[in-house]
N, C-alpha and C positions, 0 to 999 in steps of 0.2 A: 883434481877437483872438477864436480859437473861445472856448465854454464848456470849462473845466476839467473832464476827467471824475470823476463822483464818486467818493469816498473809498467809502463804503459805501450800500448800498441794500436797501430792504425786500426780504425773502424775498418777496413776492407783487408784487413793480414789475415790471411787465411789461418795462422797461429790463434786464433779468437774462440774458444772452445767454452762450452757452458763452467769449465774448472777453473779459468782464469779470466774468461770475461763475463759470468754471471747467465743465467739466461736469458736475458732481457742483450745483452751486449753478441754471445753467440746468435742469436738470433738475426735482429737486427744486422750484423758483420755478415752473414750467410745474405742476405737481402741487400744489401750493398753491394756482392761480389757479381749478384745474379742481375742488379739493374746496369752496371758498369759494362758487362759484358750480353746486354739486350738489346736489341737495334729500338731505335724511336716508333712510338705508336702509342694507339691511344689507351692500350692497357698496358704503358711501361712504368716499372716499379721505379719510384724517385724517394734514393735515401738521401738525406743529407750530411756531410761529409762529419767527419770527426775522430773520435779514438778515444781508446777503453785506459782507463786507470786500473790496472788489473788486481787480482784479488792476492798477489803477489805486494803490491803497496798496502793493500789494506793489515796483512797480517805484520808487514814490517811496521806500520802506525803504532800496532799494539804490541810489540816487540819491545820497542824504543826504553829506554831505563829501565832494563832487566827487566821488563814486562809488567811494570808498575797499573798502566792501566790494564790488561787483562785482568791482573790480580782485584782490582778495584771491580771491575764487572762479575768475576765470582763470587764475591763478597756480597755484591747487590742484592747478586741472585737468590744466594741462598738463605739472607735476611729477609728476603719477601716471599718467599715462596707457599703460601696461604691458597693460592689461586683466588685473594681475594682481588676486584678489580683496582679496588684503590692502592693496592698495596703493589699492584703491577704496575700501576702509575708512579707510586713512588720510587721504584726499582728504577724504571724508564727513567724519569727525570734526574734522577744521581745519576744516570749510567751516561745519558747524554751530555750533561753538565761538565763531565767529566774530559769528554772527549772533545769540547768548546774551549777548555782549558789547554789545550794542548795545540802546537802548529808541526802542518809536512815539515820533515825535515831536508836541509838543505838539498840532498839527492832527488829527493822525489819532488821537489818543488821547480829544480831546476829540468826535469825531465817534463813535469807537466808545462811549461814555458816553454818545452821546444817542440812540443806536438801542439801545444796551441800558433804557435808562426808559420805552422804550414798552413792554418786556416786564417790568420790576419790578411788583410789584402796588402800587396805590392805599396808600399812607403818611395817606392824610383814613379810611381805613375803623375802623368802633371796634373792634375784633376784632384782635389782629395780625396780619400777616400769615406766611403760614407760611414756611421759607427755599425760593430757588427755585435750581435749579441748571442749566447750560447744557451743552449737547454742541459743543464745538467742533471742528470735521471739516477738514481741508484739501481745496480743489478746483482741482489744478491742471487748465489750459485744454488740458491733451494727455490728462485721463484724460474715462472713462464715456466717450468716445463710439462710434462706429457701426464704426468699425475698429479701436480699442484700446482697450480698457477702464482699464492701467493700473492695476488691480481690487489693493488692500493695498499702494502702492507708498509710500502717505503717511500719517503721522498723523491719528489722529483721539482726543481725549480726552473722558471724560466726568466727567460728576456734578462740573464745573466750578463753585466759584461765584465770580461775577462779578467780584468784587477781580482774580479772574488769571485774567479773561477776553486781557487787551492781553497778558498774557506767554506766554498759551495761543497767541496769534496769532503771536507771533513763532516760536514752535516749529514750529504746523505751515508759516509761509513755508519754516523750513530745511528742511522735511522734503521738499520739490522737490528738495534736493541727499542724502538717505537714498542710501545705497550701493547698496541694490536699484533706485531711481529712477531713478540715473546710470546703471546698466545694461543697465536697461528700455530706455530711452528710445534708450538707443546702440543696440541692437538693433531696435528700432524704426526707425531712422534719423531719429528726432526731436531736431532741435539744442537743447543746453542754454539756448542765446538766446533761441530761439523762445520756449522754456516761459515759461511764467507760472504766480502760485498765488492763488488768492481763498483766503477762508476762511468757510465757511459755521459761523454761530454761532444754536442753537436751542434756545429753553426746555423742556428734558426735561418727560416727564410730571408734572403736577401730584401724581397718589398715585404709591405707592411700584409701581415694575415688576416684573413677575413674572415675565413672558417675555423673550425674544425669538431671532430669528433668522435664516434667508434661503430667501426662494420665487423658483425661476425657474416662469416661466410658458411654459417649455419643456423639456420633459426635454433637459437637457444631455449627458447618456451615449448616450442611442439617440438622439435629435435628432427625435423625437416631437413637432411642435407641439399633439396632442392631449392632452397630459399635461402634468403638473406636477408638479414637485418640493419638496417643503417640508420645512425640517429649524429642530428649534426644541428650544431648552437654556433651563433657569430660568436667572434676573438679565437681567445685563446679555450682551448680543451679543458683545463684544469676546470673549468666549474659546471661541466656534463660529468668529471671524474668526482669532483665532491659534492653531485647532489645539490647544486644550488639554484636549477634553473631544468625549467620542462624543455626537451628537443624535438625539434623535428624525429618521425618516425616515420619511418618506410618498412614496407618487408617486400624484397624485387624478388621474382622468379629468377631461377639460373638458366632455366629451361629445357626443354628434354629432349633426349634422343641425341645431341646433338645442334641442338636450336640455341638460338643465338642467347635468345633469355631476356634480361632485363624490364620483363612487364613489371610495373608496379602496382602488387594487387593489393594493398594498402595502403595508405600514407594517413597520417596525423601529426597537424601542425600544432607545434605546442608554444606556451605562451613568452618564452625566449625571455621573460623580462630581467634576468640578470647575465650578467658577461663578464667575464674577466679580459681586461686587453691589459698591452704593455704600454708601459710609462718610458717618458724620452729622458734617456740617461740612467738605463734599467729598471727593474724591477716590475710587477704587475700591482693594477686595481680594478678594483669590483667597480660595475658601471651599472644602473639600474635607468631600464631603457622604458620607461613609462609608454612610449607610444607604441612599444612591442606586444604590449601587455591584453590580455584577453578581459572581458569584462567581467570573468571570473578571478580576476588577479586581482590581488589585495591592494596591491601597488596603483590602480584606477580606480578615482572615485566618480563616477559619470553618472547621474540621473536625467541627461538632457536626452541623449539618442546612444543607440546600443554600439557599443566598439567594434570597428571595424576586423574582421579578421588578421592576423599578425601575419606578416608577408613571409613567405617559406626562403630558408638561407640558401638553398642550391635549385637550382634549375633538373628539369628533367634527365635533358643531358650529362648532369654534374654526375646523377647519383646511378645514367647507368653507365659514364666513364669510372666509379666508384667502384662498381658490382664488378666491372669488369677486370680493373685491378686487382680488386681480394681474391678473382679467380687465379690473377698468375701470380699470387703470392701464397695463396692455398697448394699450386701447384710445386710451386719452392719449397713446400713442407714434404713432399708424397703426398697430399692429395688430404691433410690433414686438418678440416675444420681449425679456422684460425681467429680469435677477437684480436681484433686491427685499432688502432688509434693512428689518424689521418688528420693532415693541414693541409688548407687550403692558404694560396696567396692572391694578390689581388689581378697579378696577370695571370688566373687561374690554375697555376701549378700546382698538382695535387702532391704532397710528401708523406709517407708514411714512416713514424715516429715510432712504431712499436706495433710489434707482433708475438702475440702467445696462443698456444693450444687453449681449443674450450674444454677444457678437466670436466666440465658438470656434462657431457653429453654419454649418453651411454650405445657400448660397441653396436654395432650392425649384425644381423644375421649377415652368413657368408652366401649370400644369394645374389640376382642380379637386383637394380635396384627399381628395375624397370621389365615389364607393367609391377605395377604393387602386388606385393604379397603381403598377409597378416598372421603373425604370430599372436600366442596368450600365452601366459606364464604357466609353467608349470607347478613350478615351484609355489608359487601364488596359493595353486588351488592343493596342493601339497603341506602349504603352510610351513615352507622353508624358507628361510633369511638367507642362509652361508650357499659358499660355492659347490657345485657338485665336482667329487672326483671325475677326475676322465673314465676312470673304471666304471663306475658310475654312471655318468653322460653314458658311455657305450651301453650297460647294461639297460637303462632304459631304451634305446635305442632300436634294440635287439629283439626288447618284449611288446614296443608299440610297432616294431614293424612286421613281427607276427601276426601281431591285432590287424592290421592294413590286408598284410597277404591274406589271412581268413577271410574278412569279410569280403575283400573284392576280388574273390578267386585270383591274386598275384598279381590282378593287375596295380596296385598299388604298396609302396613301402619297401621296394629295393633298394633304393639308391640312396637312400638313406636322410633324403634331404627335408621330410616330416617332421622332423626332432633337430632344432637348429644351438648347439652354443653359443648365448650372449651372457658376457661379463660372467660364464666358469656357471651360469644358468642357466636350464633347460625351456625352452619355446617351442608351443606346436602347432605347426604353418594350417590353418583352417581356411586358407583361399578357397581352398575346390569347394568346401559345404557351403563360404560364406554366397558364393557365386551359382549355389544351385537353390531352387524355389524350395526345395524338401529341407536340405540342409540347413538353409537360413532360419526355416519353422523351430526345426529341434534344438539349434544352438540359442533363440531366445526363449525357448520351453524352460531347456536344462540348466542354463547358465545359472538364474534367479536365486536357484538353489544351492548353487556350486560355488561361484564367486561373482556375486552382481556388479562387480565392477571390471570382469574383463567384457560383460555384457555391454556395459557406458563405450568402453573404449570401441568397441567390432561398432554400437550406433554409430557414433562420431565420425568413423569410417565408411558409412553403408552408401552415403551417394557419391561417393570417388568412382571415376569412369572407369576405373579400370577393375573395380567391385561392384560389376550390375551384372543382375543372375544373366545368366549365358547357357544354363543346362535346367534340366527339370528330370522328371522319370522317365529316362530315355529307356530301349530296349533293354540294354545290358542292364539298367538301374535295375529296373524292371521285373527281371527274372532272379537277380539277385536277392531283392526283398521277398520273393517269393520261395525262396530255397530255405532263404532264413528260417521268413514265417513257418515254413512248414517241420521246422526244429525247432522254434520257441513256440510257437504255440499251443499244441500240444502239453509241452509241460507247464509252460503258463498254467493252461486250465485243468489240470493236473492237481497244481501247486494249490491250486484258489480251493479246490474240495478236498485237498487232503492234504494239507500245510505241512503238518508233523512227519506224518511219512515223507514228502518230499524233499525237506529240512536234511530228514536222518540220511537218505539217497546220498544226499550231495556231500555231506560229510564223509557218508562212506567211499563214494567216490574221491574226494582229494585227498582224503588218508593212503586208498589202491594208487593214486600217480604219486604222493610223496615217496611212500615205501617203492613204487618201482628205482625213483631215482635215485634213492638211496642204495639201491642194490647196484646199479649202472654204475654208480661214483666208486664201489669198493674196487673193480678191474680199472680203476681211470690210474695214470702214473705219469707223470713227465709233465712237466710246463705245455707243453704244445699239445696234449690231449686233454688238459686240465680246462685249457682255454677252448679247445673246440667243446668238448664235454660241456662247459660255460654257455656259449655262443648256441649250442643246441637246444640245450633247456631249456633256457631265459627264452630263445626264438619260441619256442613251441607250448609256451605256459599258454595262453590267452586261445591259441586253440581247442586243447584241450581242458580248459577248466570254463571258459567265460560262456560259451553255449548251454551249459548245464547251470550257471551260475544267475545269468542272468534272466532268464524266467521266474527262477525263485524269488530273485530279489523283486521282480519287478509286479511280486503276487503279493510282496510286504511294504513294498511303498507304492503301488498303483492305489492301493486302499487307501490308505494317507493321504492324497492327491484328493481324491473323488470324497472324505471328509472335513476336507481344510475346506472346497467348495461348497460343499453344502453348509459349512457354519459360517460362510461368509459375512450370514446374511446376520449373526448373531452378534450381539457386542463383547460377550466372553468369546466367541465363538472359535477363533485363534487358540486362547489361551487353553481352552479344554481341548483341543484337538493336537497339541503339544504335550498336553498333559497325560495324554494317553501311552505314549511312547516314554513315559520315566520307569525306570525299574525294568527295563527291556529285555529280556530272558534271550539266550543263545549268543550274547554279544563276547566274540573273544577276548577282547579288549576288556567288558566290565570283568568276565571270569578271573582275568589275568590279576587285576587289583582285588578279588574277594582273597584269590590265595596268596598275595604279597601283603594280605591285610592277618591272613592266617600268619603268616612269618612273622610280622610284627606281636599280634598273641604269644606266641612261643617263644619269642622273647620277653615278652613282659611277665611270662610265668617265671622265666629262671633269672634270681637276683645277680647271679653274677653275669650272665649278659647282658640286662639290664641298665646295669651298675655301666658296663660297658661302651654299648652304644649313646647312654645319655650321657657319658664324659668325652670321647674320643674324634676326632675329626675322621668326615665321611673318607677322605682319600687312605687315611692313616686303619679303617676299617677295609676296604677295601683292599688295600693290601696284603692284612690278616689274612681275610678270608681264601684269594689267591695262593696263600702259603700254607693254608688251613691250619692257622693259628688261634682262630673265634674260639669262644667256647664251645660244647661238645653241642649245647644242643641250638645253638646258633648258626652254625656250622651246617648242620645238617637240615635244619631248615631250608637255611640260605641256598644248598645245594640242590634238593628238592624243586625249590624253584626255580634256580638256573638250569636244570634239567630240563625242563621244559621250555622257559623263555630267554634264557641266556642268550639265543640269538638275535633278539630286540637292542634297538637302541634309540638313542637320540636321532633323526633324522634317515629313519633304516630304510626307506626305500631309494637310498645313496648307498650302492654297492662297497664305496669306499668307506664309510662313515664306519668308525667302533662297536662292537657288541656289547653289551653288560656282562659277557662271560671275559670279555678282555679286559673289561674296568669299569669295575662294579660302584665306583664312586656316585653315579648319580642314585643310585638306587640305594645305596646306604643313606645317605640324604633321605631318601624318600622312607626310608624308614625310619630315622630319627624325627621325621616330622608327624608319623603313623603313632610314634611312641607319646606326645601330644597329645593326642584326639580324645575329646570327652568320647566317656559313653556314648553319648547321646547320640552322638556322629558317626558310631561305628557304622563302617561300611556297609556288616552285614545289616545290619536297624536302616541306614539308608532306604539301601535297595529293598527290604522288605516295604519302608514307607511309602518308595515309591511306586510299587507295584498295588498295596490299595488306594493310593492316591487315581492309578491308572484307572480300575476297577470303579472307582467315584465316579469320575467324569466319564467314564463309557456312557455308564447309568444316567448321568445327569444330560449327557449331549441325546442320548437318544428321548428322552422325555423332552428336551425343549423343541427338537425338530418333531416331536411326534413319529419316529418312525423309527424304536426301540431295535426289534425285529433287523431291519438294515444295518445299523451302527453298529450294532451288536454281531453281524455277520463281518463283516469290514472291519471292526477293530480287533474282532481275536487274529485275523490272518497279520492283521501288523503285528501283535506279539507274537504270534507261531513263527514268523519266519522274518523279520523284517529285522531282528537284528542278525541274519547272517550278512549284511553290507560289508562287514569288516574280514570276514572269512575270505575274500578271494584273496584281499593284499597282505593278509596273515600266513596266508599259504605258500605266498612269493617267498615271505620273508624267512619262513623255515626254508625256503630253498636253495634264496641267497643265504641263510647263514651256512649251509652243507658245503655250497659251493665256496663262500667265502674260507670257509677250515682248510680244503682242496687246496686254495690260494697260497692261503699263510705259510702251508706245508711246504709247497714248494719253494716260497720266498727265503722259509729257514735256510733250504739246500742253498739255495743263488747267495747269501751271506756267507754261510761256509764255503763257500768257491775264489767270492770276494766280487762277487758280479756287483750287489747292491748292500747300500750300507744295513739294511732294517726290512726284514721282514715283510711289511705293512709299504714301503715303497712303490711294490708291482702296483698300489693303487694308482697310482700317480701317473700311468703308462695306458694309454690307449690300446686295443686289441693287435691291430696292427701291430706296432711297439712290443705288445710280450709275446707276438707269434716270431719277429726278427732274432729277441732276443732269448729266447727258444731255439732258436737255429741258428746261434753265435754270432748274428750279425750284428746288433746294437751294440757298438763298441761303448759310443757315448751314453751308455744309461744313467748314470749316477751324474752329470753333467743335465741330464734333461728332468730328472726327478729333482735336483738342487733348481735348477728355473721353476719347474710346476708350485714348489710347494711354495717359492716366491710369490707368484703369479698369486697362489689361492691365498696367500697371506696379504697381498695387497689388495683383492677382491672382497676379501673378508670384510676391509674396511667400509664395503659399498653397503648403505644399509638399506637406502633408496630404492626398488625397482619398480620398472612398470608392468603393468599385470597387462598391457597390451603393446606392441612392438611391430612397424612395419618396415618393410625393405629401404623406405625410402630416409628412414629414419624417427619416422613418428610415432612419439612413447607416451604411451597414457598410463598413468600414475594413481588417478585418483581411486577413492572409496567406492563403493554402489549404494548408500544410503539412500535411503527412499524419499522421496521430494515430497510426500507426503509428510513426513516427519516434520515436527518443529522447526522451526527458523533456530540454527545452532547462536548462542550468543556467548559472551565475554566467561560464564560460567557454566557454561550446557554443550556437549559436542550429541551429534545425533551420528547413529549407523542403524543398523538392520537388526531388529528384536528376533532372536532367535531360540530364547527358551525363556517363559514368564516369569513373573515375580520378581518382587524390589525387595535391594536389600543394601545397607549402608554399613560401609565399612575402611577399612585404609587399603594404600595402593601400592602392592608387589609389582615393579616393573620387574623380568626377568626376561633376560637376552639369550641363557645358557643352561638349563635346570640340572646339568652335569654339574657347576658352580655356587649355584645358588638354591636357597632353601627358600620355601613358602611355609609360612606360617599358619595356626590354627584361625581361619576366619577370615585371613588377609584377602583382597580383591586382585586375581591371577591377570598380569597384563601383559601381552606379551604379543609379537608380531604374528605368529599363528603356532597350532600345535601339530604333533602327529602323535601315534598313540604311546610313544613313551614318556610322554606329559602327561597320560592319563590320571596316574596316581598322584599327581597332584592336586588332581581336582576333587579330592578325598578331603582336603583340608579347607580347600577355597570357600570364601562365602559368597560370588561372581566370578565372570568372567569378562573382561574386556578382550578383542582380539583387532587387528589391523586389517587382515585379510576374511573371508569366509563365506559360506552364506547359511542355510539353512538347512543343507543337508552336507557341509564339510564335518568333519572329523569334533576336533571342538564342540560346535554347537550339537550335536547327536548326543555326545558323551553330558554337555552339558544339561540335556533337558533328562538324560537320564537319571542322572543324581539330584536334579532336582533344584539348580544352583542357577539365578538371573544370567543373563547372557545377550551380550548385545556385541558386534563384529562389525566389518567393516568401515571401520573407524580410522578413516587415513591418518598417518604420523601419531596415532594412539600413543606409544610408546615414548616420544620427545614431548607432547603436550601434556602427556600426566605425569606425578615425578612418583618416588617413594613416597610414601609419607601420608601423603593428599589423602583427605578424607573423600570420599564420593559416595552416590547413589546412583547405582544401576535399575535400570529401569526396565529389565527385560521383555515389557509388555509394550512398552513405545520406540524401544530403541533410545531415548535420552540417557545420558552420563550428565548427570550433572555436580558440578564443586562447590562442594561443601566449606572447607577450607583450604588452605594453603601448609600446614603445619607438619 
């Protein structure tokens, strides 16, 4: 038989591991070993002593009479399980109740009594000794660590003395079942099984404490890893941990380069007026300090002379003795941003009590973190949520460092370090523009349009010294802008007198490079020429396509531009100059939905697929069709059009992401909701509407401005050419799906071998990674695809990002809503009006449109789209979006069909639910709540 694991264990036994001493206990033990073993100074870590009840005793608790209480805790569970709140309260309190009924038993009771005697003082000394008291904390094995902190889920009691130490433990075991705990951890998707609870038991300060509080060693709000946060309240901690009293707040420098750090570039004394301290002969109470109290505290009622400022709890020196601590306790992590809870005592010994990873911070580009560099999201302006494949990552990689080499004849975009992964999402490093006089013009020209909130974020940043322009149009600039212009321009004015021919040009042109590659790929064979074949393409798209590309486009929205200004001055003037671009002829994306709206016709002609699709689940069609099971003339439909876009998918300029020829689910979906749609709404009636709706407002703008003749010259070129925008990344996308087939083919072989479990795995492999294993060296592949697909599955859960991200850590998050817009209140959120007209309706939140269906009329909500969302916007009556601006993807499609539209709208998604009635306002930007129902 193995060794029994032990009951309890010294706080400094290196045996102390997050499995049996919790996280809060592994942690803490790791920081005891490293201060025991640190010479004295004045950034030396002080734990204090004690020892973990391991989570070894906790399960023997619930063991005890045939496991009577476990069985009483399943029973709670699954009687409440509502997710109502009250009802997790009631769970809670039977489940604790239960566990107050019960005592350690004699083993563990006698084991907790002899690890408590090595902390009693000496009973032989002639002196008495003085009483001592203990902090008993709960650590359960799901909190403090590196993806959940779990951070107040569980008890923790002080100024304990030792008589009820064993009933302090039993307390914090229940507190694994606290109501907030259960909810956490459901949300979490952490099973209540799994959990375990240790209980970390430590002899409080010898003198009486004066302080205490909590240092992250990361600014948590801006995500500065050069800053630090420290906030500190007289007594004891527990009433900065529950909210019951304003603290002192600091944010100290760490400093740079090397430098010693400690500036205090903020402080805020707050008004202290309540404390928790300990009681003589244990236990704590609340103390309400009247004279701490600011004359804004409720606690002072003074009309004589205004209250003196409340005296700050730490000295100068205290807090950059403080900073300097959490740096060599940051450095006990690997260097891993850490929130600290810290006591002070009155001969000013600082102790620190608890240490956890800050979970809410998001990864770093892998760059230095010094001078500042600045990233923008890709994904952002992509209107991606989920992680990007590696395959993926690399393939963009490949095509904007083509973009680089082009434009800056190779002196830029080798090394790959323009295109950075944070948190499995793509950022792209715009230092060098932000830092040139030209560059900085373009980036607030374009952004507006793009995504006006990675705009807010690059402001926020623009006076950091290490972002003041430093270049302008130097020579090399210089000749380069000049080589361009002398190839865009040209066809620029080409474009502008003969739109239509130059339209057909280009088209003909990307059809001549699709068809060559498609003749290249039929000689390509073997993983390692598949991947160079890959790496070639992808490299060399934007050379050859975006030169000829972007002249045209820039002859169908230059005209756009130069009419949105001239109707500035109008009070429709907006709305009709929006209006002009509905119904947008040459758009591949509207084409794609006129003929997926034709497939739904042909099914509504024949009653037995009809009968079909309006009984059968989209995935349960979808697999029909796959097996070519539909009916006949379903079937052929359906294939018709995956003949053509089957390469499309959800999120397809992510090389790894699924096609609709590999599962066709969401697009059955999209046709069960096509089979829906009043008359009134057909597509093809839309877009006819829209287009003399266009025709209206040409007429009407050019009569208010008086200058028919112009408007009228400038608006036919937006419709001649200004919907080919979507043609370049449609062209990718037939190229990634060629190349993608390539892929799969060969991943079938690597299954047959037995290299990789699936096909679809090589996604999961970086370039490098399928060139190795290519050439039989990746022994570990299926070891590194079982971590990736972990990695992208815990990534998944991140829904949060910042649409701006610097080296140094600083992520900006927010919206770009226009400051003009309404003051947002209790039922009105304001973003950026991007296609007109109001209209009211209920609220489709949707995360996944593989999953989920939109309904006839519903208001489409959702964190942004790319153009396999398009045909749902066939049915939408709005659109809300999180991300976007005025010429993203979304808003274009939206002003097309003709549907309100209002975007960048932060946390859009968590602040409106299903259900909710709203009014979109797409002429103001206002959403406003109707109801709540």
């Amino acid at each position: 038989m193995g060794t029994a694991p032990p009951l309890a264990l010294p706080l400094d036994s290196p045996a102390c591991t997050p499995s049996n001493a919790g996280g809060k206990g592994a942690n803490l033990s790791l920081l005891l070993r490293a201060s025991n073993s640190s010479s004295s100074s004045k950034s030396r870590i002080a734990v204090p002593p004690g020892f973990v009840v391991t989570t070894a005793a906790y399960r023997r608790f619930l063991a005890a009479d045939d496991g009577a209480l476990l069985t009483e805790i399943e029973k709670e569970l699954v009687q409440h399980q509502t997710g109502e709140e009250a009802d997790l309260e009631a769970a809670s309190a039977n489940i604790r109740a239960a566990f107050r009924q019960r005592r350690l038993d004699d083993a563990l009771r006698a084991e907790i009594e002899r690890q408590l005697s090595a902390l009693l003082p000496n009973e032989n000394e002639s002196e008495p000794p003085a009483p001592i008291y203990l902090a008993v904390r709960s650590s359960a094995t799901c909190e403090d660590l590196p993806g959940a902190s779990f951070a107040g889920q569980h008890d923790t009691y002080l100024h304990v003395p030792p008589s009820e130490a064993c009933e302090r433990v039993v307390d914090c075991f229940s507190s694994l079942f606290a109501a907030r705990a259960i909810s956490y951890r459901e949300r979490q998707n952490v099973s209540h099984a799994d959990a375990g609870m240790a209980v970390v038991v430590q002899k409080m300060a010898s003198s009486r404490q004066t302080s205490a509080g909590v240092l992250f060693t990361a600014n948590p709000l801006t995500g500065r890893r050069n800053e630090c946060v420290l906030e500190a309240i007289p007594g004891l901690g527990e009433a900065l941990v529950s909210g019951l009293t304003e603290p002192d707040r600091y944010v100290v420098s760490k400093g740079r380069g090397g430098e010693s750090g400690g500036e205090i570039k903020d402080r805020r004394i707050g008004a202290k007026a309540t404390a928790i301290v300990s009681v003589e002969g244990g236990g704590v109470k609340e103390e309400h300090r009247t004279e701490l109290a600011t004359e804004t505290t409720p606690l002072v009622s003074s009309t004589e002379q205004p209250s003196q400022p409340p005296p700050a709890v730490l000295t100068d020196d205290d807090v950059q003795r403080l900073v300097a601590i959490g740096q060599e306790v940051e450095r006990v992590f690997d260097g891993a941003p850490q929130d600290i809870e810290w006591a002070m005592a009155e001969d000013g010994e600082i102790s620190i009590v608890q240490s956890r990873p800050i979970t809410t911070l998001v990864p770093l580009p892998k760059v230095p973190s010094e001078p500042l560099q600045v990233f923008f999201s890709f994904n952002a302006v992509q209107g991606i949520i989920a992680p990007i494949y590696p395959a993926g990552q690399d393939a963009v990689k490949a095509i904007m460092g083509g973009l680089l080499r082009g434009i800056t004849w190779g002196r830029y975009g080798n090394e790959g370090t323009f295109v950075q992964p944070v948190a499995e999402r793509l950022y792209f490093n715009v230092t060098t523009p932000l830092r040139n006089t030209v560059g900085r013009k373009v980036l607030r020209k374009l952004l507006p349009a793009i995504e006006p909130g990675i705009l807010e974020g690059l402001v926020t940043l623009a006076d950091e010294p290490d972002l003041s322009i430093n270049s302008g149009v130097g020579p090399f600039f210089a000749l380069r802008l000049l080589s361009l212009a002398a190839v865009v321009v040209p066809r620029y004015i080409f474009s502008m007198l003969m739109p239509d021919t130059s339209r057909r040009w280009l088209v003909q042109r990307i059809d001549r490079h699709v068809h060559q590659i498609e003749k290249k790929a039929e000689g390509v064979e073997g993983l390692a020429e598949v991947v160079a074949f890959q790496r070639e393409t992808l490299s060399s798209f934007f050379p050859q396509i975006i030169p000829h590309a972007i002249p045209r486009m820039a002859a169908g929205m230059g005209p756009l531009a130069i009419l949105t200004e001239m109707a500035s001055s109008l009070p429709n003037g907006q709305d009709l100059v929006l209006t002009i671009t509905r119904g947008l002829p040459h758009n591949v994306t509207t084409e794609m939905d006129l003929k997926l709206w034709n497939v739904a016709k042909a099914i509504k002609e024949d009653p037995t697929s009809l009968k079909l699709f309006s009984s059968a689940d989209a995935d349960a069609l979808a697999e029909d069709y796959l097996r070519g099971r539909l009916p006949n003339s379903a079937q052929c439909a359906v294939a018709g059009f995956m003949g053509e876009y089957g390469i499309r998918g959800l999120y397809e300029i992510d090389f790894g992401q699924p096609r609709w020829n590999e599962d066709s689910t969401p697009l059955m979906n999209t046709l069960k909701s096509y089979l829906e749609i009043d008359e009134e709404r057909a597509p093809d009636k839309v877009f006819a509407a829209g287009e003399v709706a266009a025709e209206t407002a040409i007429r009407q703008l050019g009569e208010e401005l008086n200058k028919p003749r112009l408007v009228s010259f400038l608006a036919r070129r937006i419709r001649c050419i200004a919907g080919i925008r979507e043609t370049p990344k449609f062209t990718m996308i037939r190229i990634m799906g060629l190349l993608r087939a390539k892929m799969l083919r060969e991943g079938t072989k690597l299954v047959e071998s037995g290299s990789v479990e699936n096909a679809k795995d090589l996604f999961f492999l970086h370039t490098n990674e399928l060139e190795s294993l290519a050439a039989g060296q990746l022994h570990n592949c299926k070891a590194i695809v079982c971590e990736r697909k972990a990695l992208m599955e815990r990534e998944s859960e991140r829904t949060r990002l910042p649409r701006v991200i610097a080296s140094d850590g600083f992520a900006h998050f927010g919206g770009g809503a226009s400051a003009a817009n309404a003051k947002e209140g209790a039922n009105a959120m304001c973003g950026e009006p991007v296609s007109p007209g109001a209209y009211e309706g209920r609220i489709r939140v949707i995360h996944d449109p593989r999953a989920e269906k939109l309904s006839q009329g519903e208001i489409l909500c959702c964190h942004g789209t790319d153009p396999s969302w398009t045909p749902l916007f066939l049915s939408a009556g709005a659109l809300v979006m999180e991300v976007g601006g005025l010429m993203t993807h979304g808003s274009v499609v939206a002003r097309e069909y003709g549907i309100p539209a209002v975007v960048g709208l932060e946390k859009v998604t968590e602040r409106l639910a299903t259900g909710q009635r709203v009014r979109v306002d797409g002429s103001s930007g206002v959403v406003e709540i109707l109801d709540d129902e």
